[in-house]
C-alpha positions as a Markdown table, in Angstrom:
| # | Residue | x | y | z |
|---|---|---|---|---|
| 1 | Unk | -41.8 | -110.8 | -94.3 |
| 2 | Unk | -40.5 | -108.3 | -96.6 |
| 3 | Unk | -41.6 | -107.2 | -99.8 |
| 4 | Unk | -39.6 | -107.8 | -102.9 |
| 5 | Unk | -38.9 | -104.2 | -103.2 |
| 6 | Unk | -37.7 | -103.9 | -99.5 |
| 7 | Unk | -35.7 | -106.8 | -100.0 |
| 8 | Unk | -33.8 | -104.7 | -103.0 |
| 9 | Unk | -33.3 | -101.8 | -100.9 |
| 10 | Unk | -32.0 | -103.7 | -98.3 |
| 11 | Unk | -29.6 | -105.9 | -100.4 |
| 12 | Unk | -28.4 | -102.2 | -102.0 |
| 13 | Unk | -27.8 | -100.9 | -98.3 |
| 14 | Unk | -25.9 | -103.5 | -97.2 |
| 15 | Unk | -23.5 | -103.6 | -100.8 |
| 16 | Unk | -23.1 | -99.8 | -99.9 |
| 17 | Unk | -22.2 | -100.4 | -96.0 |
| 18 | Unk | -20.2 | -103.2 | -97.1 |
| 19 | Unk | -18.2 | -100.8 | -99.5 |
| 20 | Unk | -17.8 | -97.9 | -97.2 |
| 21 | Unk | -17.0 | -100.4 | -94.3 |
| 22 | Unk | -14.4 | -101.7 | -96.8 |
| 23 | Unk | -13.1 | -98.3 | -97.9 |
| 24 | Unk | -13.2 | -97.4 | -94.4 |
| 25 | Unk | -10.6 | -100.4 | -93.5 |
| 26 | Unk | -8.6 | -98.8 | -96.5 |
| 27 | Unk | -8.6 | -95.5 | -94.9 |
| 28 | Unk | -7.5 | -96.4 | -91.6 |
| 29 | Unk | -4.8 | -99.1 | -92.6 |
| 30 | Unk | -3.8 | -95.4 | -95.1 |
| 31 | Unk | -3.2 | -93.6 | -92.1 |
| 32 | Unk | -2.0 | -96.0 | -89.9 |
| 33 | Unk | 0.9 | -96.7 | -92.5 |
| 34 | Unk | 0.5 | -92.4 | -93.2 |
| 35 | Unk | 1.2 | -92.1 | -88.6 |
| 36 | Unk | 4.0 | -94.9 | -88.5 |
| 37 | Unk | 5.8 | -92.6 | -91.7 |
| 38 | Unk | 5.1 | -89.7 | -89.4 |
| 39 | Unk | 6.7 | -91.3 | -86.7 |
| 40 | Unk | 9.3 | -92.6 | -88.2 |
| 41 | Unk | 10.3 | -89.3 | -89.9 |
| 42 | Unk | 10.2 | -87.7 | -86.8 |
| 43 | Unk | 12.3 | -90.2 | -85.2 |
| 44 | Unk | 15.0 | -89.5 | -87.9 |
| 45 | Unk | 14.3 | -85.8 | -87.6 |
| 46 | Unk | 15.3 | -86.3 | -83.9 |
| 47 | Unk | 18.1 | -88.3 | -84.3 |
| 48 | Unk | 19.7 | -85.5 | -87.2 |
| 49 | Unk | 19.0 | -82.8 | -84.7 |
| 50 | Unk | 20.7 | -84.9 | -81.7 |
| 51 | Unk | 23.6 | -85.9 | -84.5 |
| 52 | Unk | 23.8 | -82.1 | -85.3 |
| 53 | Unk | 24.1 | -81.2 | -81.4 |
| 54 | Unk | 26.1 | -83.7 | -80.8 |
| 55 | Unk | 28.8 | -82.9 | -83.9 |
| 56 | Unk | 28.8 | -78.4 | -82.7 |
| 57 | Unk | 29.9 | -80.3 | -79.0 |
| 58 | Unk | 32.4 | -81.9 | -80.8 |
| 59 | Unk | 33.8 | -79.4 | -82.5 |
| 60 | Unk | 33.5 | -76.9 | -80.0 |
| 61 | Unk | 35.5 | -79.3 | -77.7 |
| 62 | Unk | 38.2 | -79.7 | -80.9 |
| 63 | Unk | 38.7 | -76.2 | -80.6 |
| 64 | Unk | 39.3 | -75.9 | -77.1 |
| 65 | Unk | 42.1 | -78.9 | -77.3 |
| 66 | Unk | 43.4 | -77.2 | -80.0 |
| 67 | Unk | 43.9 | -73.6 | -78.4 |
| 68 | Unk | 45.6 | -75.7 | -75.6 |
| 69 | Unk | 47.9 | -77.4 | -77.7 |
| 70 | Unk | 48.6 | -74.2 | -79.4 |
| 71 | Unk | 49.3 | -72.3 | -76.1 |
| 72 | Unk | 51.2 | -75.1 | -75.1 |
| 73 | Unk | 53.6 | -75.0 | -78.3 |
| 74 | Unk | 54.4 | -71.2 | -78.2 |
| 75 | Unk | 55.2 | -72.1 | -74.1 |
| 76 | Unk | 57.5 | -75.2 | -75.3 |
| 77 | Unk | 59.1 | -73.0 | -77.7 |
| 78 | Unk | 59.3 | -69.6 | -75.7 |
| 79 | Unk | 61.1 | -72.2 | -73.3 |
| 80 | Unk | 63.3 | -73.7 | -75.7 |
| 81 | Unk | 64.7 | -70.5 | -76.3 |
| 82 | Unk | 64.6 | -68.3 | -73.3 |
| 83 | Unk | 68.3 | -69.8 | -72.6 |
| 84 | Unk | 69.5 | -68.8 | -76.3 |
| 85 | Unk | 68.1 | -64.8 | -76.1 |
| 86 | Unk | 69.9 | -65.1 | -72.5 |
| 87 | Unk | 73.1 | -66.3 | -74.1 |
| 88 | Unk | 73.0 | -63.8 | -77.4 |
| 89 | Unk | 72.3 | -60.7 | -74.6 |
| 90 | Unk | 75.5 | -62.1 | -72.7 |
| 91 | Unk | 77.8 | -62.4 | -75.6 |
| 92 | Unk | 76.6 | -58.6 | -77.0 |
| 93 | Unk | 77.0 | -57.1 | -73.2 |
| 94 | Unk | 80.1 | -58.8 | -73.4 |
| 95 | Unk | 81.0 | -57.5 | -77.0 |
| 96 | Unk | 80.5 | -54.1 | -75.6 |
| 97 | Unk | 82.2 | -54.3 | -72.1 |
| 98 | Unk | 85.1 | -55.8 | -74.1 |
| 99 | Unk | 84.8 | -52.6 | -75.9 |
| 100 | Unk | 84.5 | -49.9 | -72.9 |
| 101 | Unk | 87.6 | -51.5 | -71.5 |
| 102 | Unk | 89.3 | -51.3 | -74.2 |
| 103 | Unk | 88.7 | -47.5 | -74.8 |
| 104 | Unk | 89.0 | -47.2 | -70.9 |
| 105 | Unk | 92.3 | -48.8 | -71.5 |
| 106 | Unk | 93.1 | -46.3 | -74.7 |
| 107 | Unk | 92.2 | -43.2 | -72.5 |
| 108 | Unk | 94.1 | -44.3 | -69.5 |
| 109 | Unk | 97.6 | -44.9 | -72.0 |
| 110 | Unk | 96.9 | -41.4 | -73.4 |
| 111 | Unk | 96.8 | -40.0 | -70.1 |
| 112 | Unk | 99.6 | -41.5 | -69.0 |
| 113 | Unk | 101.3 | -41.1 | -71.9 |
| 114 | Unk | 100.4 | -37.0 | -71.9 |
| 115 | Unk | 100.9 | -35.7 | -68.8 |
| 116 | Unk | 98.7 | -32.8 | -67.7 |
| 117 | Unk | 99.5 | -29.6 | -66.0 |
| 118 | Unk | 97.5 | -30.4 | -62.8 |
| 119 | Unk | 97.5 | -26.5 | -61.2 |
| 120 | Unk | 97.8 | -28.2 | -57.5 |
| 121 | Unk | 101.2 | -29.7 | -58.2 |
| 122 | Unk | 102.2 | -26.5 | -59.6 |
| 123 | Unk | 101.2 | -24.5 | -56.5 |
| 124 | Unk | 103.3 | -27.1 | -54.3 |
| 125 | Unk | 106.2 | -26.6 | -56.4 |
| 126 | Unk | 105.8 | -23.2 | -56.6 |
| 127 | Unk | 106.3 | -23.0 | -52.5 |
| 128 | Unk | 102.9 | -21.2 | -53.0 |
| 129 | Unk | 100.1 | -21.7 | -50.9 |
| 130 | Unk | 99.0 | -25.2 | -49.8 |
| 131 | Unk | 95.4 | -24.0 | -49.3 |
| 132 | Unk | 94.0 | -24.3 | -52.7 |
């Protein structure tokens, strides 16, 4: 059927297809293996990003609780001690009215102590004038 030299040729075409159909199996096992590393890489990619979302939610939340624990602390304490400010500004208005009174007190002693020519009683015992 065929000659001996088409025979060759034919044997050396086939020993070359079945190479390149072999290194053609190679290739696509390669990036087979190359798109499930892709895959997987972006899969983990994903996830980090997601992880990285999910971790600036957290923390954003943390901060919220804590500028409500905050507010509520300086509220706790600004009630804690509303009463005592109340009772130091009583005992100092007291200090002081203790005080007034008691120079009140001094100036009224002095005055009746020292009495003053009042010019009205002086007219009535004059016999002057009651009209003043």
């Amino acid at each position: 059927m065929y000659s001996p030299r088409e025979r060759e040729q034919r044997r050396i075409v086939d020993q070359r297809c079945e190479k390149l159909s072999h290194g053609l199996g190679v290739l696509e096992r390669e990036v087979d293996m190359c798109r499930r590393l892709f895959y997987d890489l972006q899969a983990s990619w994903e996830k980090e990003v997601q992880h990285q979302k999910n971790e600036r939610r957290r923390r954003a939340n943390v901060v919220i609780i804590q500028n409500y624990v905050r507010k509520w602390l300086v509220r706790r304490a600004y009630v804690k001690f509303l009463p005592v400010t109340t009772f130091i500004q009583c005992c100092w208005r007291k200090m002081f009215a203790i005080r007034e009174f008691q120079r009140l007190k001094q100036e009224a002693t002095e005055v009746a102590t020292n009495p003053i020519q009042d010019s009205r009683a002086n007219l009535l015992e004059d016999g002057g004038n009651d009209i003043v």
